[in-house]
Structures are given as C-alpha cells and as structure tokens.
N, CA, C and O of each residue as an XYZ file, in Angstrom:
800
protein
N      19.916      5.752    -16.722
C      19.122      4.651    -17.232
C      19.997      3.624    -17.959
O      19.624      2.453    -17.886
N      21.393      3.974    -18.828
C      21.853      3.515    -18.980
C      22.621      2.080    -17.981
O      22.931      0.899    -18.138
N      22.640      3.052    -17.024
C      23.373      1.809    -16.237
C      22.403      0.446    -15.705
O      22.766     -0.687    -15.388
N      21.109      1.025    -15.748
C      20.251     -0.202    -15.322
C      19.809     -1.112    -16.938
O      19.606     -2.324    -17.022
N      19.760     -0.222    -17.940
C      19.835     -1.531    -19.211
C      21.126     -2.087    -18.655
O      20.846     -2.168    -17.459
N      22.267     -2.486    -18.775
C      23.244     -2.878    -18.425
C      22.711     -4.444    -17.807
O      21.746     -4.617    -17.062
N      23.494     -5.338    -18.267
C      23.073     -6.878    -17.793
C      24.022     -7.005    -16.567
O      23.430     -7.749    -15.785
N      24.986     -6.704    -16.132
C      25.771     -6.740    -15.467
C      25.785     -5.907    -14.053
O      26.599     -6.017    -13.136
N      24.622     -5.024    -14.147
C      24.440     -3.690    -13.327
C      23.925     -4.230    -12.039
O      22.832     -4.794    -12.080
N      24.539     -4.143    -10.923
C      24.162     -4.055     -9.670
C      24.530     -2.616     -8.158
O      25.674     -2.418     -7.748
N      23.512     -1.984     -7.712
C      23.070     -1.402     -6.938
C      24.273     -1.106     -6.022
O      24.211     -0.117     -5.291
N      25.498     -1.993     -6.009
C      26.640     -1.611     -5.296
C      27.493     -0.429     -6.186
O      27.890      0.674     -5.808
N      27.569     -0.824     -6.978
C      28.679     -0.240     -8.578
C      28.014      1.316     -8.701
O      28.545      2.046     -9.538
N      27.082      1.770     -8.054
C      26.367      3.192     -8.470
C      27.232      3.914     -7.690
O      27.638      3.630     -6.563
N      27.570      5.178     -8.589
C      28.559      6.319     -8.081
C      27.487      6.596     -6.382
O      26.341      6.368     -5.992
N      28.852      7.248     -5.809
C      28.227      8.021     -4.106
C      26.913      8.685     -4.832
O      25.865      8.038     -4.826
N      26.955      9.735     -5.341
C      26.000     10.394     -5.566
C      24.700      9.696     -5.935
O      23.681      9.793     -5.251
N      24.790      9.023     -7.001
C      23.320      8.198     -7.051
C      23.238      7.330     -5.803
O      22.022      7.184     -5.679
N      23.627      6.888     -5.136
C      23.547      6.260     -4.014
C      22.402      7.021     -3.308
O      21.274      6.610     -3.036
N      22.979      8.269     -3.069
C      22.270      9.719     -2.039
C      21.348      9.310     -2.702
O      20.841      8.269     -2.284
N      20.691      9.990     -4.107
C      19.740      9.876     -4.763
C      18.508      8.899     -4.357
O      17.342      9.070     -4.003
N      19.471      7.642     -4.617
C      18.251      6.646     -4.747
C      18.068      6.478     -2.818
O      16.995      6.006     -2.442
N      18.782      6.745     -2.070
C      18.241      6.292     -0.771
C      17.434      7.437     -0.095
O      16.627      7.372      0.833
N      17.920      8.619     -0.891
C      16.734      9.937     -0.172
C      15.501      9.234     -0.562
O      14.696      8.915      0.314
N      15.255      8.931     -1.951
C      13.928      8.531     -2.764
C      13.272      7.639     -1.745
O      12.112      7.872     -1.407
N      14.033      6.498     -1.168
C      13.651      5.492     -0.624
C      13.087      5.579      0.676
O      12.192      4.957      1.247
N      14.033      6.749      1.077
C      13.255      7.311      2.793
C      11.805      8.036      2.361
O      10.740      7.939      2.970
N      12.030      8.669      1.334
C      10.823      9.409      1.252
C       9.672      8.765      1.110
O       8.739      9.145      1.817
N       9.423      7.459      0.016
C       8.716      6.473     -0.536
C       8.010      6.093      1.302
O       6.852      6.283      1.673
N       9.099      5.568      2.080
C       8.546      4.919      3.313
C       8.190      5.892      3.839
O       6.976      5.810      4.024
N       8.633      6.907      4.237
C       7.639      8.307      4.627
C       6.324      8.185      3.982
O       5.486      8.103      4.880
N       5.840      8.142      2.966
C       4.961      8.572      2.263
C       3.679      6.862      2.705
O       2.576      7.019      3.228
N       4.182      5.630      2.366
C       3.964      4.303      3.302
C       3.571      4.734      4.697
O       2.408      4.424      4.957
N       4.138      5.291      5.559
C       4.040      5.619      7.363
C       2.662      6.784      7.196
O       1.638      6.638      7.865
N       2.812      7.735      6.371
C       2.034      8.502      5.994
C       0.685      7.634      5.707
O      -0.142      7.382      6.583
N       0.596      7.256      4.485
C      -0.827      6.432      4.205
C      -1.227      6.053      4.986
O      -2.421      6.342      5.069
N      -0.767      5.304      5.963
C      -1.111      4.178      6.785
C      -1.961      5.297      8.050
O      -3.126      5.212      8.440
N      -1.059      6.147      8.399
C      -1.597      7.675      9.722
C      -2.858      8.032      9.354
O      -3.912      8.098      9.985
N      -2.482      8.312      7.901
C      -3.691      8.891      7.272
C      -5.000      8.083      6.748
O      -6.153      8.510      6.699
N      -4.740      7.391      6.544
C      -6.063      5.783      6.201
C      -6.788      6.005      8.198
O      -7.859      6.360      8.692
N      -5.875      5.694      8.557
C      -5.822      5.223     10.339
C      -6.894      6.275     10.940
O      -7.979      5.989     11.447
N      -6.273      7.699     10.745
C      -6.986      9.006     11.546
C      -8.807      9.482     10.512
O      -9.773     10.129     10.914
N      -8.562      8.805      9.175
C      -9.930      9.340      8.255
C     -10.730      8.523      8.611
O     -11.822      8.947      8.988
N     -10.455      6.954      8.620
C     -11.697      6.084      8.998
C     -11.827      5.292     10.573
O     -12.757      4.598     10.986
N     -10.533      5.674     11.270
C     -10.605      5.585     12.419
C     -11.632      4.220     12.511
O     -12.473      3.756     11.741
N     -11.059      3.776     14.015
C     -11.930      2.743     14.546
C     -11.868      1.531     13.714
O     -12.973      0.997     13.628
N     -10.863      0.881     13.026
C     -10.455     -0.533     12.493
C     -11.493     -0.457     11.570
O     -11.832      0.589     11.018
N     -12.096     -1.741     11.361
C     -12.795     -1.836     10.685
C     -14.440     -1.442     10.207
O     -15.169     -1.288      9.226
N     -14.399     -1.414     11.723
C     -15.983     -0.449     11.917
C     -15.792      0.881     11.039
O     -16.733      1.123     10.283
N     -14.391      2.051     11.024
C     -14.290      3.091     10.484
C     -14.236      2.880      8.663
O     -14.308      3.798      7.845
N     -14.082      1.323      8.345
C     -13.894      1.440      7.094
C     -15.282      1.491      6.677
O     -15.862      2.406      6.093
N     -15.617      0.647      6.969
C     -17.597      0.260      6.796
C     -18.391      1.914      6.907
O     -19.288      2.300      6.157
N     -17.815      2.655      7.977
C     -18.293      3.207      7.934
C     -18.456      4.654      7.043
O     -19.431      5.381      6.851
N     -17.313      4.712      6.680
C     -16.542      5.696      5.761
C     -16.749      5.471      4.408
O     -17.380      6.451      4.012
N     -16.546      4.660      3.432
C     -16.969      3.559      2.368
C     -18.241      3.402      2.257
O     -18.915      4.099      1.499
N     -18.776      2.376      3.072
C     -20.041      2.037      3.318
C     -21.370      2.704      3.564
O     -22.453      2.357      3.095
N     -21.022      4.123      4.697
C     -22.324      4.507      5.533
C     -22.609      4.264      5.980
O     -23.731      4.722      6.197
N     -21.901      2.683      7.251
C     -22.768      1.958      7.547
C     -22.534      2.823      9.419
O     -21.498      2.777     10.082
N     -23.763      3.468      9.797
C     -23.380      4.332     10.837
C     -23.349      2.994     12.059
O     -23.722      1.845     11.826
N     -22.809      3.500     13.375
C     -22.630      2.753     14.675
C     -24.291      2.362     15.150
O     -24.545      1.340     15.788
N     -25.108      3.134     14.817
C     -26.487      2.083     15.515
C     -26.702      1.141     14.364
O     -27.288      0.107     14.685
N     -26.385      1.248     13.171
C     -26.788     -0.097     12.113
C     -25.704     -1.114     12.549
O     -25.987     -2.312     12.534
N     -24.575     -0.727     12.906
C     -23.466     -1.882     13.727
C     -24.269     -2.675     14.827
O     -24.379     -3.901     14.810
N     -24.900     -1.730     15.929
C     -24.982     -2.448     17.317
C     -26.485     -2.989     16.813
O     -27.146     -3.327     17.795
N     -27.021     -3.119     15.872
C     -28.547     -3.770     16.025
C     -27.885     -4.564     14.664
O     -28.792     -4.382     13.852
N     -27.284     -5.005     14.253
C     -26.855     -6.104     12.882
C     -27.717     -7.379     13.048
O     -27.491     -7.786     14.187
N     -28.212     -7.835     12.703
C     -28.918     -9.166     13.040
C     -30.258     -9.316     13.546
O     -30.967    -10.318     13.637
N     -30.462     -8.087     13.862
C     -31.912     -7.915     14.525
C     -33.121     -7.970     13.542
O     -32.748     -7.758     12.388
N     -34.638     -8.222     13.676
C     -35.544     -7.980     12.893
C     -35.813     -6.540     13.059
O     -35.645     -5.740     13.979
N     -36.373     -6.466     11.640
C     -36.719     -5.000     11.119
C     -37.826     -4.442     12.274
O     -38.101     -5.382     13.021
N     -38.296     -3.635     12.521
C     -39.915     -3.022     13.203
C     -40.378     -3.246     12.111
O     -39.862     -3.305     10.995
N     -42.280     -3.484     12.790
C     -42.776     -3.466     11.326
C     -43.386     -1.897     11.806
O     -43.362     -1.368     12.917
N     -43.852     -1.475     10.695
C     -44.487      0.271     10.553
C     -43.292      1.006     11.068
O     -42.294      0.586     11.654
N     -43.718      2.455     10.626
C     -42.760      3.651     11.007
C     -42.446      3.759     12.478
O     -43.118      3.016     13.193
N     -41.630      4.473     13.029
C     -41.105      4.685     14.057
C     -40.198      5.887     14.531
O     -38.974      5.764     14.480
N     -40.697      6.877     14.924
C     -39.891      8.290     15.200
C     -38.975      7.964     16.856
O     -39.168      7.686     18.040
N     -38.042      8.214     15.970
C     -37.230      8.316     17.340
C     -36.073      9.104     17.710
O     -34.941      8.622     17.674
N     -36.342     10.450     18.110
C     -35.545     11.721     18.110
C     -34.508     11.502     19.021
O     -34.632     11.243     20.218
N     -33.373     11.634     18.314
C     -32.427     11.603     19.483
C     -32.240     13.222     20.725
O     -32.856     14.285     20.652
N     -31.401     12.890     21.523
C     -31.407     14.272     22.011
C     -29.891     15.291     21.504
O     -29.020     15.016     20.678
N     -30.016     16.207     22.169
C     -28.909     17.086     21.077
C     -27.404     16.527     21.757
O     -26.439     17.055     21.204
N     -27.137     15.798     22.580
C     -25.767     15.331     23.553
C     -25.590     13.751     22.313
O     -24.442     13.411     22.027
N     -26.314     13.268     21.948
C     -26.460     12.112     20.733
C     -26.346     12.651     19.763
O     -25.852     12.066     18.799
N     -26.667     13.654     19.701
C     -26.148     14.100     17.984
C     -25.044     14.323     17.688
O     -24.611     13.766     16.680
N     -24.089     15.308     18.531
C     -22.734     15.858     19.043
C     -22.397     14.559     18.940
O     -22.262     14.193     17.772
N     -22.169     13.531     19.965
C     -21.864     12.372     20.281
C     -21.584     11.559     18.704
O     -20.419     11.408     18.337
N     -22.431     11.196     18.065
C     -22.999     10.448     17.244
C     -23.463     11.500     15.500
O     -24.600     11.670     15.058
N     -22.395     11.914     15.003
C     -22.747     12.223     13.691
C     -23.258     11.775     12.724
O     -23.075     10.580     12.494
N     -24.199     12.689     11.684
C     -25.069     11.625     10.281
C     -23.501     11.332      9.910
O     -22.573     12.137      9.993
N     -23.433      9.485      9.326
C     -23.112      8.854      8.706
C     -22.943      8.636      7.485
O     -22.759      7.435      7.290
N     -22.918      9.312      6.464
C     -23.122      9.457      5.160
C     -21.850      8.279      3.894
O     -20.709      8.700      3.704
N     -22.074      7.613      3.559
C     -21.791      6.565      2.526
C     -20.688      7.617      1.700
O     -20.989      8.810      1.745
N     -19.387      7.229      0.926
C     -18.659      7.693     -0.100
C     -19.231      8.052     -0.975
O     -19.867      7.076     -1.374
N     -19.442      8.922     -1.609
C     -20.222      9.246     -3.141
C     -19.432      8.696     -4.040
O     -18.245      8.910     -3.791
N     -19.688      7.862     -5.306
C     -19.235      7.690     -6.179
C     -18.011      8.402     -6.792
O     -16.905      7.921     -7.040
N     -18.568      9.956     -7.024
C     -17.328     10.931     -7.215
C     -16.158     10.988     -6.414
O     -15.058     10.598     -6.804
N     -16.365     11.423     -5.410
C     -15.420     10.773     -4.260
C     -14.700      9.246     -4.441
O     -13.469      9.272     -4.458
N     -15.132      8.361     -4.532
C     -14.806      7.178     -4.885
C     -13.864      7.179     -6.044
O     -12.772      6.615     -5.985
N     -14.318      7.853     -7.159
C     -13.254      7.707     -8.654
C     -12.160      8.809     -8.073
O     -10.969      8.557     -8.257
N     -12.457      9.781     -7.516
C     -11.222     10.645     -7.410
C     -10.260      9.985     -6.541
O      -9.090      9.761     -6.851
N     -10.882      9.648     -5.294
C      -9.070      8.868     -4.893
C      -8.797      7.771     -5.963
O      -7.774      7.928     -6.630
N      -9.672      6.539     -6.251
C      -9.064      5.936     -7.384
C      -8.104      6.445     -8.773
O      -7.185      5.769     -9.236
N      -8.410      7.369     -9.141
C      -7.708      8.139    -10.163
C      -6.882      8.532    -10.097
O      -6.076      8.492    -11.027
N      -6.550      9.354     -8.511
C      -5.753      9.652     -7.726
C      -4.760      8.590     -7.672
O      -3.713      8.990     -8.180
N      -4.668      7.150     -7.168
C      -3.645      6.460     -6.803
C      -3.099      5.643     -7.693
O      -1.977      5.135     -7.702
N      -4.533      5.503     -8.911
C      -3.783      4.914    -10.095
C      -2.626      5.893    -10.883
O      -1.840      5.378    -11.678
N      -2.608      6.995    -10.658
C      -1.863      7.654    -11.293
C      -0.115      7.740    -10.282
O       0.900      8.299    -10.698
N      -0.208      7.289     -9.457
C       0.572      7.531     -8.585
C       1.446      5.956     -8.122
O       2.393      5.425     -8.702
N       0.784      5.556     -7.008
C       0.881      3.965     -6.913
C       1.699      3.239     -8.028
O       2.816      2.840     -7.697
N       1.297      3.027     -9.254
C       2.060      2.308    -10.044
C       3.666      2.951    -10.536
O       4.665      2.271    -10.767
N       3.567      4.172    -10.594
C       4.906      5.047    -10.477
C       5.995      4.388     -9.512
O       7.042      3.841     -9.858
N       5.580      4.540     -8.429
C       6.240      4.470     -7.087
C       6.516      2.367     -6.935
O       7.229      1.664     -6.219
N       5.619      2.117     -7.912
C       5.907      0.503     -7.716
C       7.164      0.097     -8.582
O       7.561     -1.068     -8.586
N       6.695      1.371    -10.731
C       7.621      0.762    -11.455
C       8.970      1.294    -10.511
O       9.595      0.293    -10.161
N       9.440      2.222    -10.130
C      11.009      2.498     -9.642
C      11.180      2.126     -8.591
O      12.402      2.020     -8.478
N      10.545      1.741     -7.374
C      11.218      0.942     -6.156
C      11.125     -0.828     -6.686
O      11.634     -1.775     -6.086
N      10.403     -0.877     -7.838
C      10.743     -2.278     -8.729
C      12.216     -2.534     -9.512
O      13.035     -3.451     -9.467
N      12.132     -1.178    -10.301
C      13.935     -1.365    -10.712
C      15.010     -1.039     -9.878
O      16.096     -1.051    -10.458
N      15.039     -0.639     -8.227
C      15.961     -0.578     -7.991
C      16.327     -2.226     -7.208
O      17.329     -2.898     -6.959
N      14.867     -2.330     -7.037
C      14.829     -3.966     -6.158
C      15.426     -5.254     -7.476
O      15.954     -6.314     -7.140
N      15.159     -4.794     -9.140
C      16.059     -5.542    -10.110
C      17.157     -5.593     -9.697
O      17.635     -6.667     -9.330
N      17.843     -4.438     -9.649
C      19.593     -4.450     -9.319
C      19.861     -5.140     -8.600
O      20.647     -5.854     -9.222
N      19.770     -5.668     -7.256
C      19.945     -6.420     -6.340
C      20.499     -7.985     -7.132
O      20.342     -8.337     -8.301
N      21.229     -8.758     -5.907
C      21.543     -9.985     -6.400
C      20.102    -11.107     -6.287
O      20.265    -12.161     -6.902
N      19.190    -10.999     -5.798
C      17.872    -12.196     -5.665
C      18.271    -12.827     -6.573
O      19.042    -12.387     -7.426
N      17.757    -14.092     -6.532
C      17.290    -15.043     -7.309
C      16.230    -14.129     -8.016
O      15.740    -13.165     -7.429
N      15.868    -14.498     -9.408
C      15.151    -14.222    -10.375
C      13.619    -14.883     -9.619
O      12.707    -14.057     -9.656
N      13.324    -15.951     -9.099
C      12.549    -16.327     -8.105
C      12.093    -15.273     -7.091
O      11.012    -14.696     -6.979
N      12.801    -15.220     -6.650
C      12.783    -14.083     -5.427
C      11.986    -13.163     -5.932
O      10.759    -13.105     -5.849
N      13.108    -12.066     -6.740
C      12.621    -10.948     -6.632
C      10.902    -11.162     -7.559
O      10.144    -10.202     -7.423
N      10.396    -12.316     -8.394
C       9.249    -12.467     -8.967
C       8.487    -12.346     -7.844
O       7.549    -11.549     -7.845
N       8.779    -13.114     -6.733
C       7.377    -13.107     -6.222
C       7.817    -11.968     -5.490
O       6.910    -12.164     -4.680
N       8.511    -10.724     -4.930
C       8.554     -9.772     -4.275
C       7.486     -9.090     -5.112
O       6.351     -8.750     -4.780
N       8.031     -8.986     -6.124
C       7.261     -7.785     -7.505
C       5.776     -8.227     -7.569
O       4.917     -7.352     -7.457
N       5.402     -9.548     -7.746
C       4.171    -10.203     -8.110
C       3.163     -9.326     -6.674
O       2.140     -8.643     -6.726
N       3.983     -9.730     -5.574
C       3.191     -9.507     -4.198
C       2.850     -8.163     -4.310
O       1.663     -7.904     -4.111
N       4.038     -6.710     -4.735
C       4.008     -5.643     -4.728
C       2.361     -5.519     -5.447
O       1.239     -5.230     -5.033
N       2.903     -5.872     -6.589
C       1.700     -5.420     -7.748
C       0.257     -5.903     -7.605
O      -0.666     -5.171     -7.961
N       0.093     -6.814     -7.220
C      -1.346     -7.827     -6.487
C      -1.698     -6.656     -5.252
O      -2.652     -5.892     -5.396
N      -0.852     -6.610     -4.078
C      -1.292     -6.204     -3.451
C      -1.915     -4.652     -3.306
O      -2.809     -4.175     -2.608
N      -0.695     -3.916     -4.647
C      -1.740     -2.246     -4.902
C      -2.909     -2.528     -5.483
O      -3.957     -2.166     -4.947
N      -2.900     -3.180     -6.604
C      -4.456     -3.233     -7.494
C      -5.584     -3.766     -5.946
O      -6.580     -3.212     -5.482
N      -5.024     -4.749     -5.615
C      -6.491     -5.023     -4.105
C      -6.950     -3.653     -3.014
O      -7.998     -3.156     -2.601
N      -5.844     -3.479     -2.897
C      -6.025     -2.103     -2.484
C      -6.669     -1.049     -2.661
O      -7.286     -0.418     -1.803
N      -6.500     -0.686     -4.356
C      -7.008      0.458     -4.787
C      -8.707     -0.093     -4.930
O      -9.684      0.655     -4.956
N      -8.728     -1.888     -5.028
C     -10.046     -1.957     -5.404
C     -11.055     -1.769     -4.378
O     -12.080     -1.094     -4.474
N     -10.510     -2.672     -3.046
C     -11.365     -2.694     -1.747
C     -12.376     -1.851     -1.105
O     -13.190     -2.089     -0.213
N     -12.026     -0.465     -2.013
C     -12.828      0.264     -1.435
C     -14.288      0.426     -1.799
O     -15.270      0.691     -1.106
N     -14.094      0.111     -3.496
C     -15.236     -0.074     -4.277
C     -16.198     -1.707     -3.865
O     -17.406     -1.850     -4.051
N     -15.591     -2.384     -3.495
C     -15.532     -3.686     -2.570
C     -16.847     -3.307     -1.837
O     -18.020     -3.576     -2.097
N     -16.152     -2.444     -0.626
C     -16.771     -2.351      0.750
C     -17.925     -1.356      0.349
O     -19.022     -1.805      0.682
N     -17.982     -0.139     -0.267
C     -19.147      0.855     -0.985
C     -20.361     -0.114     -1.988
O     -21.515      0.315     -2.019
N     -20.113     -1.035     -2.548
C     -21.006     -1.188     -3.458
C     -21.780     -3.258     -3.304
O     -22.809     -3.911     -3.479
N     -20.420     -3.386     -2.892
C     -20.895     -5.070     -2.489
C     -21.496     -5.398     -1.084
O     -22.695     -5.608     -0.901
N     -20.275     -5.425      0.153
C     -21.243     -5.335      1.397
C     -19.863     -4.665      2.379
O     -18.688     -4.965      2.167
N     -20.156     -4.072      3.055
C     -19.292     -3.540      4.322
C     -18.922     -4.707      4.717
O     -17.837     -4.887      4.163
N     -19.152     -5.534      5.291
C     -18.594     -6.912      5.564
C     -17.211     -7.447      4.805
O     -16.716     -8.539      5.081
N     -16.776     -6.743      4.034
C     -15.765     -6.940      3.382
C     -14.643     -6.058      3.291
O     -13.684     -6.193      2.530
N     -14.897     -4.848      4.394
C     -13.568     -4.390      4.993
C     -12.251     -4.627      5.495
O     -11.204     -3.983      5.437
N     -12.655     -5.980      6.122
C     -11.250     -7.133      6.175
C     -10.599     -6.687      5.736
O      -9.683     -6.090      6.301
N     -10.896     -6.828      3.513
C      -9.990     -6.850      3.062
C      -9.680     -5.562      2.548
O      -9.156     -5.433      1.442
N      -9.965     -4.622      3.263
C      -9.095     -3.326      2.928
C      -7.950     -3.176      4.191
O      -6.852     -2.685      3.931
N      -8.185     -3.498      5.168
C      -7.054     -3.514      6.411
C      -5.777     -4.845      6.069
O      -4.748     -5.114      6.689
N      -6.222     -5.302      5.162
C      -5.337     -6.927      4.868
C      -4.765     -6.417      4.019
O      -3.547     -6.250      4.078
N      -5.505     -6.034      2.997
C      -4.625     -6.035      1.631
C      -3.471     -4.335      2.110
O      -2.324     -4.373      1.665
N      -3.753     -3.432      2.696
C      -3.025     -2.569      3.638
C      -1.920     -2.878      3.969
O      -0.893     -2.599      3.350
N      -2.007     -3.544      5.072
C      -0.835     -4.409      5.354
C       0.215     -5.227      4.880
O       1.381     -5.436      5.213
N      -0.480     -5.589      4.085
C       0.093     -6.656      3.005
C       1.066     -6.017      1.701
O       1.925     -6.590      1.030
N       0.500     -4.417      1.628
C       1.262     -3.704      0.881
C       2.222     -3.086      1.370
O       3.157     -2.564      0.763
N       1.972     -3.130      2.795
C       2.847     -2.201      3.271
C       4.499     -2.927      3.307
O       5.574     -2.364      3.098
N       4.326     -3.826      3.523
C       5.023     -5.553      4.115
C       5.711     -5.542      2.933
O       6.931     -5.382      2.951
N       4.706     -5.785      1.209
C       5.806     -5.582      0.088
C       6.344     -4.424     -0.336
O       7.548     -4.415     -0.590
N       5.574     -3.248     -0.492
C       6.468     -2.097     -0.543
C       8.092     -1.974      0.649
O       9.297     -1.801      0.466
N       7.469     -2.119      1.464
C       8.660     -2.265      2.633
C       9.983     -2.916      2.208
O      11.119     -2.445      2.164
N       9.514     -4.123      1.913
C      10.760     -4.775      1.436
C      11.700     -4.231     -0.160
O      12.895     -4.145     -0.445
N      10.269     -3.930     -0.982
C      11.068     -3.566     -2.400
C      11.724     -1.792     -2.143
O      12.244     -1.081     -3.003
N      11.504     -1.501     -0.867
C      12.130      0.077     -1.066
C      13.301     -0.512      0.017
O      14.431     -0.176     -0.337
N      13.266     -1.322      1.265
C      14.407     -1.446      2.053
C      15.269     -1.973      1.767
O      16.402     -1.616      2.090
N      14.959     -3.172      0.945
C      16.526     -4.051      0.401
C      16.991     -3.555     -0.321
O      18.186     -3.690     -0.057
N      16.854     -2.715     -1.591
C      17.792     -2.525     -2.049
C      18.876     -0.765     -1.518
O      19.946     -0.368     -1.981
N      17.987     -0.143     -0.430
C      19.191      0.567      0.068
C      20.081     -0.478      0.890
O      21.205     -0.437      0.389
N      20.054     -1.255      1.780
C      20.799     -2.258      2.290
C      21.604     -2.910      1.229
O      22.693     -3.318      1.630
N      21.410     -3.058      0.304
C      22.279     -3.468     -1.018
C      22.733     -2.474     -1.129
O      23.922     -2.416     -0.814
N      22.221     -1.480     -1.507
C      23.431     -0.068     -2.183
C      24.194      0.122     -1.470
O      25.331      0.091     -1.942
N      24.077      0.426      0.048
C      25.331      0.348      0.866
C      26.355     -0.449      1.240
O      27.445     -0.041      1.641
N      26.030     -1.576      1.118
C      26.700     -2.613      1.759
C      28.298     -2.794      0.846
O      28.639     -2.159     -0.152
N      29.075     -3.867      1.577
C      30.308     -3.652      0.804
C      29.975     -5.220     -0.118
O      29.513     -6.319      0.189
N      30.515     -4.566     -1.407
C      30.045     -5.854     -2.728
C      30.907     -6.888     -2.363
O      31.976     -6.892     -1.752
N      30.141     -7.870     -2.922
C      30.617     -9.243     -2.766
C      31.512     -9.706     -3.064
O      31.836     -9.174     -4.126
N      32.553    -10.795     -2.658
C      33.782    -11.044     -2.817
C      33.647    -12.063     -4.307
O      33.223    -13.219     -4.309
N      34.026    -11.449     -5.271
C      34.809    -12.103     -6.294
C      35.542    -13.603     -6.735
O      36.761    -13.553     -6.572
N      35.281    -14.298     -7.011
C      36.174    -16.246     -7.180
C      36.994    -15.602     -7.968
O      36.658    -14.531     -8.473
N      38.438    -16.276     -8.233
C      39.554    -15.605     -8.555
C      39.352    -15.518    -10.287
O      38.550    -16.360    -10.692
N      39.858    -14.774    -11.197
C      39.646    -14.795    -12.480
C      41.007    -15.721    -13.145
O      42.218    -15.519    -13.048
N      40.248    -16.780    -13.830
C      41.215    -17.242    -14.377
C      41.906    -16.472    -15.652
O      41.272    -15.720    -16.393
N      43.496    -16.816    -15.813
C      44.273    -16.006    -16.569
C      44.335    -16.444    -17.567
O      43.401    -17.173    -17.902
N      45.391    -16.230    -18.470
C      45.567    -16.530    -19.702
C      46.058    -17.977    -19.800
O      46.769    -17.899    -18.798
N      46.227    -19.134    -20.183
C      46.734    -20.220    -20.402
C      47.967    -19.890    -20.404
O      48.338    -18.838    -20.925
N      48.886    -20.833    -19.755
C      50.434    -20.890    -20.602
C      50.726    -22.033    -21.062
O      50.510    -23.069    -20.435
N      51.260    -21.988    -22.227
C      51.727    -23.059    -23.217
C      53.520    -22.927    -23.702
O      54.007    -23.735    -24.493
C-alpha cells in the first residue's frame, strides 16, 4: 500500500512478483465479468423478454396479447398438459429475492471497483481520462444494481436498461481491469535526459 500512497508510483516500477499478483487478480476479475454476463444470459434467457420476465412476471402470453383490450367477464381457459410443459407459471421476483442479490452485489461490486480503480490510478492517463473511466465504472454499477428494482416495481418496459447498463459495465470494468495489466507489463517509458549539476 505503501507504494501506491507514493506520488511518483506507477504500475511499471512493481516488483515481478506483484506484477503476478495484480494480473492473476485481473484475469480473475474478467473471469468473474464473462461469468456474470453467462450467468445473467442462461437465468433470464431470451434478451429482454427474459428480463421482464424474471424481474417482472411478465409471462410470454401477457407479451403476445400487449396492447389488446381486456375481455369483459371471466373466462376459463385450460390449457392442455403439452402447454404447460411447454409454457411454465411465470412468477414475478419476490422482494426478498430482490434485496438478497442487491445486498449481495453491494457488498461485492464496489470492492472489485475500489481495486481495479487503484490499479487503473497507477497508470500514466491524463487525470481526465482516468475521471471519466472511474466516473463511467461507478455510474454504471449503481444502474445496474438498480435496474432490477426498475423493471420489478415500475414497468417491465424498462428492461432496456438492464441489458444497457450490462454492457456498459462490462465495456468500463473491461477497460479499468485491462489497461492497467498492459501497463504493468509493458516496457516503461523513455526518460528526457536529467539535467546535471551546473558548472561554474
């Protein structure tokens, strides 16, 4: 830790060994990124329809009749048992469910942002730069973690922005865990000559 208080500290200057360190961390981090993404992908399946539907409740016959008028009076209409198989009850996120992954990623997520944030400090960026890298990082987990409560409680119609803001994290995490192994490895920058002592 010492070496990152350090004003002078850049991501080349780290012994071999922290090198290993911080670039195992970094494969793993994007493992864990490739992961979310499989795993978001295979639970709600089907783009955006799977978010609505997962979140939401909103099952595939409330999809294919959207826009339609209501019936008026009751209406029984039994499916047969090849539609049921076919076509599972649909059931909405429970609240509980809802706070536990939230709780879940707030505890996690911001971890994984503060240290692939200080290793992306070390780097040479512009102070510019790396702001809006970090700004994007951090915007884009909080949308994330929120969207879901978004799509459950406001309207399914607003799944968009759980596949956007997704992406969008993935895009800044990506960058704040890849550049700076590409910095740690690389060979440091060439030096302007140091001026010497005066002679008089």
């Amino acid at each position: 830790m010492r070496q990152f208080a350090s004003g002078g500290f850049r991501l080349w200057n780290l012994a071999v060994e922290a090198k290993v360190l911080y670039t195992a961390f970094c494969f793993l981090i994007l493992a864990g990124i490739v992961s979310s993404a499989l795993y978001y992908g295979d639970l709600v399946g089907g783009g955006l329809a799977g978010v609505r539907r997962y979140y939401g409740g909103e099952g595939e016959a409330a999809l294919a009749v959207a826009g339609t008028p209501a019936r008026v009076g009751p209406a029984i209409d039994l499916p047969s048992e090849a539609e049921v198989v076919a076509q599972p009850i649909v059931v909405a996120v429970t609240y509980r469910k809802l706070l536990e992954v939230t709780h879940f990623h707030l505890f996690t997520m911001p971890v994984v942002l503060l240290i692939v944030g200080h290793l992306f400090f070390a780097t040479a960026l512009s102070p510019r730069a790396k702001l809006g890298w970090i700004g994007a990082g951090s915007a884009t987990v909080v949308l994330h973690i929120g969207t879901p409560w978004l799509v459950r409680y406001t309207s399914t119609r607003l799944a968009f922005l759980h596949a956007l803001s997704g992406a969008a994290m993935t895009l800044a995490m990506g960058v704040l865990t890849i550049y700076p192994m590409v910095v740690m490895w690389r060979k440091p920058p060439a030096r302007g000559p140091v001026a010497g002592p005066e002679q008089g």
